[in-house]
BATI-424625 format. One record per residue: residue in three letters; x, y, z of N, C-alpha, C in turn. Coordinates in steps of 0.2 Angstrom, whole numbers, plus 5000, padded with zeros to 4 digits. Example, Ala and Ser with C-alpha at 12.3 -4.5 7.8 and 13.67 -1.06 7.14 Angstrom:
ALA506649725039506249785039506649845039/SER506449895035506849955036506450005039/
***
This chain:
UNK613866954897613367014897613067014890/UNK613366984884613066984878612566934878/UNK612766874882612166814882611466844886/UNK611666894891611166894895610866964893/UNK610867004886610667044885610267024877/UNK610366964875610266944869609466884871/UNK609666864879609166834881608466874884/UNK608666944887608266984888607867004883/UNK608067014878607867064873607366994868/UNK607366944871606766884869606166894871/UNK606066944876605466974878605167024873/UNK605467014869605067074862605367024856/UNK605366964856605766924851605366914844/UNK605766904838605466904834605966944825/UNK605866954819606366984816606167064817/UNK606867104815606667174816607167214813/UNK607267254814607667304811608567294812/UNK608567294819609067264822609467204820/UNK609167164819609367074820608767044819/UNK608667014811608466954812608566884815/UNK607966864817607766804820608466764818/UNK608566724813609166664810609866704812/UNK609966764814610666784815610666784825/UNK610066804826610066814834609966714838/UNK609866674832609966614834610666604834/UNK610866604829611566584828612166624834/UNK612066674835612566684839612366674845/UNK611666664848611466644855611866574855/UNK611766514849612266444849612966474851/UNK613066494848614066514848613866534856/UNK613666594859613766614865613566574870/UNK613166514871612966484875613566414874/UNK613466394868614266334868614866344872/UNK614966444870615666434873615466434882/UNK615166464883614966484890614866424894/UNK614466384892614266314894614966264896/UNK615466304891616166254895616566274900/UNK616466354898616966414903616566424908/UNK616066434908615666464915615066424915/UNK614866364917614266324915613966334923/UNK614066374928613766384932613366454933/UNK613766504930613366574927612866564922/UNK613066494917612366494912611766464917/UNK612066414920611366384923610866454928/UNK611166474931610966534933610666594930/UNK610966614924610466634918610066614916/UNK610066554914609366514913608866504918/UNK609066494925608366514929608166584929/UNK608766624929608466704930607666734925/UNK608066704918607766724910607066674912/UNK607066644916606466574916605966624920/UNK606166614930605766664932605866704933/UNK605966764935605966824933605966844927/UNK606066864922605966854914605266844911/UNK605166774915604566744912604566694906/UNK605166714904605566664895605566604897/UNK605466544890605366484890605766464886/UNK605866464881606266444874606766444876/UNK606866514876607866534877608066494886/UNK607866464889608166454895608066374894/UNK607566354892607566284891608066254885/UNK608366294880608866304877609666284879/UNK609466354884610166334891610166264893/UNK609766264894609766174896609966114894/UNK609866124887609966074883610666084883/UNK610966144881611666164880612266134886/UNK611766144893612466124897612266034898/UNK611666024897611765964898612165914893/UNK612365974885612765934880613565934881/UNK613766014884614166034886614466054892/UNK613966044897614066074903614166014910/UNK614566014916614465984919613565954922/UNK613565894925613165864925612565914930/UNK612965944936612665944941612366044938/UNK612766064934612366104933611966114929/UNK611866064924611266054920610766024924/UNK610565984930610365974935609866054936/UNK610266084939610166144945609866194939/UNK610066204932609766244930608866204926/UNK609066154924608266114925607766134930/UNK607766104937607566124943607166184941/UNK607466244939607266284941607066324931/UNK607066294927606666314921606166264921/UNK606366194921605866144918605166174924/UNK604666234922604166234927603466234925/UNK603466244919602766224916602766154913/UNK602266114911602366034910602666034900/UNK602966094898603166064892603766104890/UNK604066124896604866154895605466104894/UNK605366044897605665974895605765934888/UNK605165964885604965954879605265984875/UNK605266064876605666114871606566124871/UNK606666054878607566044881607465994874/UNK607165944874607265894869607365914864/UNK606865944859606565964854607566004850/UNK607666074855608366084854608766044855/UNK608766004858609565944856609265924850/UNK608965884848608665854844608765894836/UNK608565944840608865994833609566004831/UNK609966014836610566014837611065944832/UNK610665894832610765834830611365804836/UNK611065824843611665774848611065724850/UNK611465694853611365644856610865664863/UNK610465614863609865604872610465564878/UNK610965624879611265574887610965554890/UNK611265524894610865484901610565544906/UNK610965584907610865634913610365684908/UNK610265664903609565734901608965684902/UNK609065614900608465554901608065534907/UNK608765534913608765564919608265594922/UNK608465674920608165714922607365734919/UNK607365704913606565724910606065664914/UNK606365604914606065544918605865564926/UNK606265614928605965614934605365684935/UNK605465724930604965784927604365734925/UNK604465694922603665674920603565644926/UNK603665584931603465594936603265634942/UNK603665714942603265744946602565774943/UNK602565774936602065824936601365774936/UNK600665804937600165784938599865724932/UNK599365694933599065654926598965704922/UNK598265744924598165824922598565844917/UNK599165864920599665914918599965894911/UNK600165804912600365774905599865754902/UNK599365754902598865744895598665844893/UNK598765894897598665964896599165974890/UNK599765944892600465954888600865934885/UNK600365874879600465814878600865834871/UNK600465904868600765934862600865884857/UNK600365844854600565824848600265844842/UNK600865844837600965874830601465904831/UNK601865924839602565964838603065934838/UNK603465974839604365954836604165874842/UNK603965884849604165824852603465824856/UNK603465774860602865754863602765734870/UNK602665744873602365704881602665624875/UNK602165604872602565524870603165504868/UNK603365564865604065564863604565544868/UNK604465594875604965574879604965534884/UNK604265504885604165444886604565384884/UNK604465404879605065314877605465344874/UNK605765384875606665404876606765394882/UNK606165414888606765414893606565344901/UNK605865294897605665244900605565264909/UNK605265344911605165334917604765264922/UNK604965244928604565214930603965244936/UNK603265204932602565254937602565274944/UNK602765344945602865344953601965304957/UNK601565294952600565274955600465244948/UNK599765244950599465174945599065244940/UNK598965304944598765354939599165344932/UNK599965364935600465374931600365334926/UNK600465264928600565214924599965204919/UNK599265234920598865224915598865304910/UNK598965344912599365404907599865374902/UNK600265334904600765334903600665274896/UNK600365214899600165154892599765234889/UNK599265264890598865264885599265334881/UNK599665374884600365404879600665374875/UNK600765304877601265264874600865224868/UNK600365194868600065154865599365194863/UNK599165254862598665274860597865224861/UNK597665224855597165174852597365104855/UNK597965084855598065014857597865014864/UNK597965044868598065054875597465014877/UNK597765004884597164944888596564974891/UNK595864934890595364974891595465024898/UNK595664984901595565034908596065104909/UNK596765104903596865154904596665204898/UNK596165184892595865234890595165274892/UNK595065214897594265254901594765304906/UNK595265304910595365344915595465384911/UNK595965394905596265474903595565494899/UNK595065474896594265494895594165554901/UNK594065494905593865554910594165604912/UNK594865584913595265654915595265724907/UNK595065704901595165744897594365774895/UNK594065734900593265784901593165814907/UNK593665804911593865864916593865944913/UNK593565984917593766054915593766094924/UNK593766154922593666184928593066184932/UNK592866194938592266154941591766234938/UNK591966284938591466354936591266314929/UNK591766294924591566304917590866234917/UNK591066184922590766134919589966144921/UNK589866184927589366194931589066264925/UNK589166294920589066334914588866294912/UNK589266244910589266184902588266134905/UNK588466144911587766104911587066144912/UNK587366194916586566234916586466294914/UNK586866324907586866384904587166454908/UNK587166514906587266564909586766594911/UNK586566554916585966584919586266624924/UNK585766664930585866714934586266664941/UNK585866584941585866534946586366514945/UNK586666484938587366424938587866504939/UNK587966544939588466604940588466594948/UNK588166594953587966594958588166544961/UNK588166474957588466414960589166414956/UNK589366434953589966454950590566494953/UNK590166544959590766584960591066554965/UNK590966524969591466474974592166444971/UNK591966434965592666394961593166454956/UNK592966514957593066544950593866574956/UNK594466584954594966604956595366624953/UNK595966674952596466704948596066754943/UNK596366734936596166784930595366764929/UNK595166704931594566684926594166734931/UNK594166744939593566764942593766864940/UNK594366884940594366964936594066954931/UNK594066904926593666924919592866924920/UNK592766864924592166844924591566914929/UNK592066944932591667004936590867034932/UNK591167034924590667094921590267014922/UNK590266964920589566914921589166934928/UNK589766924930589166914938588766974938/UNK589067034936588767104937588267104932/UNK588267074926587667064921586967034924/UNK587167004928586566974933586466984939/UNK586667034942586567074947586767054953/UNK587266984953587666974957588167014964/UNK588667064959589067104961588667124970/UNK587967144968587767204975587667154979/UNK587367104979587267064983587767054989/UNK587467064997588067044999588266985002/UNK587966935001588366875002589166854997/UNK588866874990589266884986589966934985/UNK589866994990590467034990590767004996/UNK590366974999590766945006591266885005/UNK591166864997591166784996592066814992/UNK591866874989592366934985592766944989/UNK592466994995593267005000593566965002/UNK593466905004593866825005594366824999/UNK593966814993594466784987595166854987/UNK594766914985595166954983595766984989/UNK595666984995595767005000596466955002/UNK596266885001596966855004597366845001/UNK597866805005598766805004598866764996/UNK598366724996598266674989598466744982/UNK598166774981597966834975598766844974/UNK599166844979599766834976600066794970/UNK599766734970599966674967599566694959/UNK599066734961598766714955598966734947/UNK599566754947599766814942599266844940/UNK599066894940598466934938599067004937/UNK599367034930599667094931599267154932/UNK599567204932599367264935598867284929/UNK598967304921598467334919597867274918/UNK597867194920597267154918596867184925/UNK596967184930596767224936596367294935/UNK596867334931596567394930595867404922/UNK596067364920595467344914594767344919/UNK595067264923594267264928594067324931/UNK594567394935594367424939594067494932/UNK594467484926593967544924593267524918/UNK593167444918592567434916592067434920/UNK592167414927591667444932591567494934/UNK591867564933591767624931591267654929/UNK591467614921590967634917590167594917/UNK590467524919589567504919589167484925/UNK589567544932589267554937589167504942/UNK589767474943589867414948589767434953/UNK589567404961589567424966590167444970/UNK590267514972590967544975591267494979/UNK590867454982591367394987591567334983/UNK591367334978591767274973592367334970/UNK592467374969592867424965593367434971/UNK593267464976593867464981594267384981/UNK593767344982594167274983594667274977/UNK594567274972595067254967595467304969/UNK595667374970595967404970596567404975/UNK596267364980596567374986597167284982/UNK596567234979597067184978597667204970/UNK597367254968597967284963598367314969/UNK598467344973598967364977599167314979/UNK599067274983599267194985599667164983/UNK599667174974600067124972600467174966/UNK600567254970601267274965601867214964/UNK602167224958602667184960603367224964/UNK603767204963604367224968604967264962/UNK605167324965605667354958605967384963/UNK606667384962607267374967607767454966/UNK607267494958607667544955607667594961/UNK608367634961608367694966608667754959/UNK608367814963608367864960607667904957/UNK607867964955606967964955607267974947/UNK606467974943606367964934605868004933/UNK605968034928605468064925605368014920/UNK604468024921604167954917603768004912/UNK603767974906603368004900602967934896/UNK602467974897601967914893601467954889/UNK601567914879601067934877600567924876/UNK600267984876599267974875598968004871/UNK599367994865598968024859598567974855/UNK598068014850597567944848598067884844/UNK598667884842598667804841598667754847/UNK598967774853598967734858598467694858/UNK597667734859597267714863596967664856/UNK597267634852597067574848597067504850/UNK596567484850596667394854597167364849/UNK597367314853597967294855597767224847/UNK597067214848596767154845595867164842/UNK595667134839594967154834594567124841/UNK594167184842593767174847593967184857/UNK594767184858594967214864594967264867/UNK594867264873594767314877595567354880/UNK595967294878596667354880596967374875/UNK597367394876597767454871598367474874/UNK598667514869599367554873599367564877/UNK598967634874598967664882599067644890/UNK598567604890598267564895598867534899/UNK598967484895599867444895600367514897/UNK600567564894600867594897600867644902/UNK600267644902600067694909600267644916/UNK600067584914599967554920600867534924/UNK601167534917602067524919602167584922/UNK601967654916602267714920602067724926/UNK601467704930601367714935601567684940/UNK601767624939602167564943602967604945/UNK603267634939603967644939603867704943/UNK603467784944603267824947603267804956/UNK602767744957602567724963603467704966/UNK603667674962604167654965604967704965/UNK604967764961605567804962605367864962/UNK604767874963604567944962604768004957/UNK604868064956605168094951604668114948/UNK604568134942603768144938603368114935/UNK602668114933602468064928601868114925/UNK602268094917601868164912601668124908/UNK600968124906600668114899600768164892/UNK600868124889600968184882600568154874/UNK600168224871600068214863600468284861/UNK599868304860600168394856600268424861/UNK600168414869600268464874600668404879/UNK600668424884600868384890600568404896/UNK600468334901599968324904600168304908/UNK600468334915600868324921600468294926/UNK600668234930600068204935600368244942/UNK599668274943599968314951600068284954/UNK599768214957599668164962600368144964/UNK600568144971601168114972601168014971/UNK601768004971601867934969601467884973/UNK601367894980600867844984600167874985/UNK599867894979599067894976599067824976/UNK598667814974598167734970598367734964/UNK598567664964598867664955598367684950/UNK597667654954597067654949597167744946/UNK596967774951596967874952597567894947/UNK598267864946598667884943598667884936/UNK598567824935598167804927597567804925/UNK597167844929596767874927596967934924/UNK597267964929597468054927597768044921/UNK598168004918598467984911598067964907/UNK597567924908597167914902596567934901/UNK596567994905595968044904596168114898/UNK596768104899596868154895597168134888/UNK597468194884597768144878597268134871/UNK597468084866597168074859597168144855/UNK597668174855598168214850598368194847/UNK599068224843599568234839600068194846/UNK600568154843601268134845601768214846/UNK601868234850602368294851603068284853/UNK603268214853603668214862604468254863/UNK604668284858605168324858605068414860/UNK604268424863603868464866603868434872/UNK603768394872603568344879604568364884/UNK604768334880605368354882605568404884/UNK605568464879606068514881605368544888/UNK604868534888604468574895604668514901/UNK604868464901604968434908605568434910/UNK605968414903606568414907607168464912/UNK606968524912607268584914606968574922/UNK607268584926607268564933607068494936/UNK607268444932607168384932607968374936/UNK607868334943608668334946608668254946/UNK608268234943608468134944608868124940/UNK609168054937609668044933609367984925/UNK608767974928608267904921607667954919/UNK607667944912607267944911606767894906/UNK606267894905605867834903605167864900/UNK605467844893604767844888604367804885/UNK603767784887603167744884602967764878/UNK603067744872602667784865602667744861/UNK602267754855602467704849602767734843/UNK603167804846603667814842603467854834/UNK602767874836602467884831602667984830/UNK603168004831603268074834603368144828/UNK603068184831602968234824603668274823/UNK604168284828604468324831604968304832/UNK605668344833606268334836606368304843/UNK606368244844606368224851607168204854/UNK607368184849608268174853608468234853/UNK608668284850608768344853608968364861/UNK608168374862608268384870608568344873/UNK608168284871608368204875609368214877/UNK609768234870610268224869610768254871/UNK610268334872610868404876610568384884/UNK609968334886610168334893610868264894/UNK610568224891611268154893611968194893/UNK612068244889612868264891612868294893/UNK612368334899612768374904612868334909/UNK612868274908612968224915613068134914/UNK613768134913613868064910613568014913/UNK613168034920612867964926612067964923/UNK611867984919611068024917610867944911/UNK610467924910610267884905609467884901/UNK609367864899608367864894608467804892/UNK607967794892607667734889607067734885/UNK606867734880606467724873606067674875/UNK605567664875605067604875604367594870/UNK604467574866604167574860603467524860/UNK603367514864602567464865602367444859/UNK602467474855601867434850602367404847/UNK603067384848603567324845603667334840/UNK603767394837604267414830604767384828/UNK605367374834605867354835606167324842/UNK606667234840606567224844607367274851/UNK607267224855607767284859608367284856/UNK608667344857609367364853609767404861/UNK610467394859610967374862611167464864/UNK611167494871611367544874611667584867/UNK611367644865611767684860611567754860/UNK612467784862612367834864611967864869/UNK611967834874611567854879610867834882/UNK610567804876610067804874609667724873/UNK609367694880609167614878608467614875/UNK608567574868608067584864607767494866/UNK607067494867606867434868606167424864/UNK606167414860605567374856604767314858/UNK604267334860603767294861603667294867/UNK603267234869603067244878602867214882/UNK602967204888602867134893602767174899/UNK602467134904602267144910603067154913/UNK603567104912604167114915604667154913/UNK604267194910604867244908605367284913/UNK604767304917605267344924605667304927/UNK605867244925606567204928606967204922/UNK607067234918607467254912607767304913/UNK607467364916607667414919608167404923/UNK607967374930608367364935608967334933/UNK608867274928609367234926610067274925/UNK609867324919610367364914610667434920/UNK610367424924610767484931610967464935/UNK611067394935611367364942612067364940/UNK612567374946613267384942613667324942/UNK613267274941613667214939613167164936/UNK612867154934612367124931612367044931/UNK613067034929613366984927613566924935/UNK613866974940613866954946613266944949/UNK612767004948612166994952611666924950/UNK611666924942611366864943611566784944/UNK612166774944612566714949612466714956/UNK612366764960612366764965611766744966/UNK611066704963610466694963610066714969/UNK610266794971609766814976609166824974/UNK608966834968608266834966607766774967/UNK608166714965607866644967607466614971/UNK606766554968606266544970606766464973/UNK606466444978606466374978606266324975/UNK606666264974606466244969606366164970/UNK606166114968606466034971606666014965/UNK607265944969607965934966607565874960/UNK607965884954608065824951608365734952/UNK607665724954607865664956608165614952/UNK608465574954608765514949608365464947/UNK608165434941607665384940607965334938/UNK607865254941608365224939607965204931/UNK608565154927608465134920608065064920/UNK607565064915607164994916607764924913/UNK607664894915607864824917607964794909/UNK607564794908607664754900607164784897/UNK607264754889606864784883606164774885/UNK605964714887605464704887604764724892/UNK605264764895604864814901604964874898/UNK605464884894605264964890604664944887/
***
């Protein structure tokens, strides 16, 4: 529990009040060494948990390195599989052994030889990372895979021999690294005109076609209806799924079209694929939700951004609301109850939150008016902690009238990273999309059982075996 709370809490990583960075390493080594001997099948399973679900890279591709130093064979396997998923997680397994000062076994050479083969040309000149700790060429010739195509094999000379490489595998990787996406290049040649947007949108998908909305709209695009019909396709199907698009990137587009008077039938679409792609939160019991909105919140996040606390946490408060119901209040100097029941529009409910607000921080007011007739057992606050007034107080005469009752702190703007259940009280520092499976995580009555049992689990394909080259002279 201590490993899988020390790798949670990486979601807000960095030094802080709590635990500096160099001590929260050092004991992550100690608890993942011992674990890796005693239980090398719960780590491997931690490690894909922290990977997808989580979203973590560092700390799981870590785990990797550990069992494959430490751990039996086949569970360094099964936990690779299922972290190595972006094309330089392989890289970061290296990078840590290499750190560690152990050795490159067989079965880690293995397994990274058959990762460079699955992944695309593309993917290895995308992830080639050079100047970092290790390289696309680095593991190349530690680990001599053989070309699964002739693609492969001229990525591969020209990884390996740069400048030397044979002419025909420095013209292939040229072209492939003058590759971009087909909207950008169809931009790159005929300007931002109102026409290359219009040959454009056929290829635009995921984040890039939510972002790019305001262009089309700048050109009057949006009304047109061949172009919303060309929309309800994109935004409407099963695909939109895949695209990771979280809930407030969604809500940014639906309240910029708002304001700069998008066609209603582009604004329902998004809404409807914000609904489409809540994600899944498994918490029972209903929560009183508190989210602040007072003026520091609504500060961007970045010099010239459009999001902001606020924003970010309205968007989780309303997620956690839709899904357990109970209350959801906005708070500065006053409080700001959202009448709407939980299966409103998410858009409609984070609206009613960020319309109100940019006061004073009150939340120990916020408190003592909500909590009195509150019959659920969570509570959960969005803030950044910035508070004029006594807030644990109330917080603290309600936890002991009922030892089953809990709070949660959630500090968004990353004062501190997460600190360990105290007094009743989970204080968690900063902020990610995946927070509300932190939640679920820390109330499940076994944590430790649940995620061995790898119900959460995506499929994966196996670690194939690559055989060793022959002689030096084929290395």
């Amino acid at each position: 529990m201590e490993l899988l709370l020390l790798l949670a809490g990486s979601l807000f990583a960095g030094d802080g009040y709590y635990e500096q960075d160099l001590l929260r390493r050092k004991r992550f080594y100690h608890l993942a060494q011992v674990l890796s001997h005693s239980d090398p099948w719960y780590v491997a399973a931690l490690a894909r948990y922290t990977r997808q679900v989580l979203g973590l890279r560092s700390g799981p591709s870590a785990l990797v390195a550990h069992l494959f130093w430490w751990g039996p064979r086949e569970a360094a396997e099964a936990a690779a599989r299922g972290v190595w998923l972006r094309g330089d997680e392989h890289l970061e397994t290296l990078a840590y052994t290499r750190a560690q000062g152990w050795k490159l076994r067989k079965a880690l050479k293995r397994a990274v030889a058959w990762r460079l083969n699955a992944m695309s040309p593309q993917a290895l000149l995308k992830y080639r990372r050079s100047g970092h700790a290790f390289s696309q060429r680095d593991a190349l010739i530690l680990t001599h895979p053989r070309p699964q195509d002739q693609a492969h094999a001229l990525v591969y000379e020209w990884l390996a021999r740069g400048k030397r490489a044979l002419p025909e595998a420095q013209a292939f990787v040229a072209r492939l690294l003058e590759e971009r996406p087909t909207w950008e290049r169809i931009l790159s040649a005929e300007g931002a005109t109102r026409e290359a947007w219009l040959k454009a949108l056929p290829h635009l998908r995921g984040l890039s076609l939510v972002r790019n909305l305001r262009n089309l709209h700048r050109f009057g695009l949006l009304a047109e209806e061949e172009v919303q019909e060309l929309l309800w396709r994109k935004l409407l199907s099963p695909e939109v799924a895949s695209w990771q698009v979280y809930p407030h990137q969604w809500l940014l587009a639906i309240f910029l079209g708002h304001q700069e008077g998008w066609p209603p039938a582009v604004l329902t679409m998004l809404e409807d694929a914000l609904e489409g792609t809540v994600p899944p939160l498994a918490l029972e019991g209903e929560t009183l939700i508190l989210v602040d909105v007072s003026g520091s919140m609504f500060q961007p996040l970045a010099w010239g951004s459009e999001v902001n606390y606020a924003l970010e946490a309205a968007s989780l408060g309303a997620l956690l609301y839709r899904k357990t119901g109970g209350r959801l209040v906005g708070f500065d100097d006053r409080v700001h109850p959202v009448a709407q029941p939980p299966e409103a529009p998410l858009a409609r409910l984070v609206a009613a939150l960020l319309e109100a607000g940019r006061g004073g921080t009150f939340l120990g007011k916020a408190l003592e008016e909500s909590l009195p007739g509150f019959s659920g057992h969570r509570v959960v606050i969005f803030t950044d902690e910035q508070v004029h007034d006594d807030a644990y107080a109330p917080l603290r005469r309600w936890l002991e009238q009922n030892p089953k009752r809990s709070a949660y702190v959630i500090n968004v703007a990353g004062y501190a990273p997460l600190a360990f259940p105290e007094r009743g009280v989970v204080r968690m520092g900063g902020w990610s999309e995946r927070l509300l499976e932190i939640l679920f995580l820390l109330e499940v009555k076994d944590p430790v059982a649940w995620i061995r049992s790898g119900a959460w689990e995506r499929t994966t394909a196996p670690v194939a075996p690559v055989e060793e080259p022959e002689d030096e002279e084929r290395r």
